[in-house]
N, C-alpha and C positions, 0 to 999 in steps of 0.2 A: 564293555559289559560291566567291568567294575567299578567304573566310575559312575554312572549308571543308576547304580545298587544304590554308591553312598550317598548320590544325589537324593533318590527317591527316601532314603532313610531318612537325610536331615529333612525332606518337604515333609514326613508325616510327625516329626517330631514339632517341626515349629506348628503347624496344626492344631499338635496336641495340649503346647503350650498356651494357644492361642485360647482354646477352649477354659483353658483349667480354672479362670475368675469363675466361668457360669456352671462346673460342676461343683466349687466350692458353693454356690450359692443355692445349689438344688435345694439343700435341706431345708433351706429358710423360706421354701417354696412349696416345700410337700408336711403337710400333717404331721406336727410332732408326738413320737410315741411313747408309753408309759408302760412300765412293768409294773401293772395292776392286775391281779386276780378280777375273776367275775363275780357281781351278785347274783346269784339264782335266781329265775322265774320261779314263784310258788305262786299258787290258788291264795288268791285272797276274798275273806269274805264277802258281803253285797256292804253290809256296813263300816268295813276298814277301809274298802274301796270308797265308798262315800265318803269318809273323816278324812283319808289323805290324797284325796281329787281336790274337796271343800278345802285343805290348808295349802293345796299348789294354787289356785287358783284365785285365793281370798286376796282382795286388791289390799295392797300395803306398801306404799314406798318406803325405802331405808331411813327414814329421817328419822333420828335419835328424837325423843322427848323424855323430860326429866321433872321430877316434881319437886327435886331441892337440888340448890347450887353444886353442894357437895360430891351429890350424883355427877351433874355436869363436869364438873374438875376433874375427878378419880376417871369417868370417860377419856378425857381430853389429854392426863397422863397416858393412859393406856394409850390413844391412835399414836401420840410423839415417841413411845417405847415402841411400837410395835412397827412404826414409818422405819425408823433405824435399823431394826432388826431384817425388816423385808428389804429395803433399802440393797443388800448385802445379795438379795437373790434375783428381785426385781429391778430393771435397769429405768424403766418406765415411771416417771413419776407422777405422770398426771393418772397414770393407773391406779396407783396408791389411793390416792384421792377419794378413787369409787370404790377401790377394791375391799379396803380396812372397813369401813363401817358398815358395806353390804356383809361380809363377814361378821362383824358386829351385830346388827341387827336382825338377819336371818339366825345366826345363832342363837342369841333370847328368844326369840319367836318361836323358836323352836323343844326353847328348856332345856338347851345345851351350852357346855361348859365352851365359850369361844376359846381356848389355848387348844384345847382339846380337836375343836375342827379344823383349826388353824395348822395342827399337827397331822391331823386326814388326809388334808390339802397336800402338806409337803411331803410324805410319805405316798401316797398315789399318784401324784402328777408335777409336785413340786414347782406346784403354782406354775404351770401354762396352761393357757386357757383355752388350748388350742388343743392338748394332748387328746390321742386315741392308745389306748391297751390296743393289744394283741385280741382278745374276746371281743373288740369295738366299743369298752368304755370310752366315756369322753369328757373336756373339759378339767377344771380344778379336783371335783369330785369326784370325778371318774364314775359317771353316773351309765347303767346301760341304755340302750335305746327302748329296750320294753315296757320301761315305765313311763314314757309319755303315751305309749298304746295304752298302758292299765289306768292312768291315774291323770293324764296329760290331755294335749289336743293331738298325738298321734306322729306330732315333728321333732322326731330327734335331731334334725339342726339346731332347733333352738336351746339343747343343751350346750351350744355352744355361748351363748350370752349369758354375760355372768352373773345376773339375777338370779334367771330361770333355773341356771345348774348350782347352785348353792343353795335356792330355795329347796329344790329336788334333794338334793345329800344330805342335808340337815332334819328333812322332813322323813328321809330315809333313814337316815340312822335313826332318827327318836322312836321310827316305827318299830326296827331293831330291836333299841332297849325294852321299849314295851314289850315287843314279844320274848325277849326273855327274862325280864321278870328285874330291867336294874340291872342284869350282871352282865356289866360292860367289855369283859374279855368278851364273852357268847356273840354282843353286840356287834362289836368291832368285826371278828372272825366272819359274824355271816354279811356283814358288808362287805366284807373283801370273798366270801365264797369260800373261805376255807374256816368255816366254827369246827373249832374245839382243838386247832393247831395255832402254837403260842408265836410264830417266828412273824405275823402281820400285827396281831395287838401286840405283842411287847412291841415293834418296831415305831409306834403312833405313841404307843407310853411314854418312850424314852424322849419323844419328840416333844410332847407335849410339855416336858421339862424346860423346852428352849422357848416355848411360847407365853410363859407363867408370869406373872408382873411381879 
């Protein structure tokens, strides 16, 4: 009988051992998650609703254009500082590639400060593009799903491509600052769901120092 025992013990350990590659690899298999606060659904008017359907919507691919060299350069420092710095979080290089300048370009578009979203980014999902919150934010910006119902075509999968959800969080915050009035603590707070508690903007502030040229 006791021999038995120790038999059956070593069969379910080597088993166990056998398994243990494919439960390390689960994670890289299932939805990575992000400790992101939610935005709130609010009532938006028939005409906000219009201006920011019209700016998710409005066809524009990322291609930088510049009307002096200068421009070009100060850009082109900026992607080699900023390849480096992401470099360090992103292992993906051919990511880099799309990822800086849609950054780039959705952020102008938008009238936003790109260290500033670049700092969004790393504080809500720290750039995976893949993350889900706890609430089911998703993606870079950790955008919810009910703003492709308000403002979108109605498919929150496609916050998972990284146009879409960068166009979305940049379109989203700017709508933010509008609505309070410029004051980018207020901003930030109600993009993450918690305005008027300091521990989510200070977190992006202090970030946005690491993203600055």
């Amino acid at each position: 009988m006791q021999p038995n025992s120790s038999f059956n013990r070593r069969k379910v350990l080597a088993q166990a051992l056998r398994a243990w590659p494919t439960v390390l690899a689960l994670p890289l298999l299932l939805p990575q998650s992000a400790q992101a606060g939610r935005q709130v659904e609010e009532p938006l008017i028939d005409s906000v609703r219009s201006a920011l359907s019209s700016a998710i919507h409005q066809s524009a691919p990322p291609v930088p254009e510049f009307a002096q060299d200068g421009a070009r350069q100060q850009y082109e420092r900026w992607l080699f500082s900023m390849a480096e710095r992401l470099r360090r979080r992103k292992a993906d290089a051919l990511e880099h590639k799309e990822f800086l300048p849609t950054v780039w370009y959705e952020s102008k578009r938008a009238g936003l400060d790109v260290a500033l979203v670049l700092a969004l980014i790393q504080v809500e999902s720290n750039f995976r593009k893949f993350a889900i919150s706890s609430a089911g934010a998703r993606g870079y910006m950790q955008v919810m799903p009910f703003w492709t119902r308000l403002i979108g075509d109605g498919d929150p999968a496609t916050l998972f491509h990284m146009q879409t959800n960068l166009r979305f969080g940049c379109v989203i915050l700017r709508h933010y600052l509008d609505t309070e009035n410029g004051d980018l603590f207020l901003a930030l707070g109600r993009y993450n769901g918690s305005r008027g508690q300091r521990p989510y903007p200070d977190a992006v502030l202090a970030a946005r120092r690491g993203w600055e040229l």
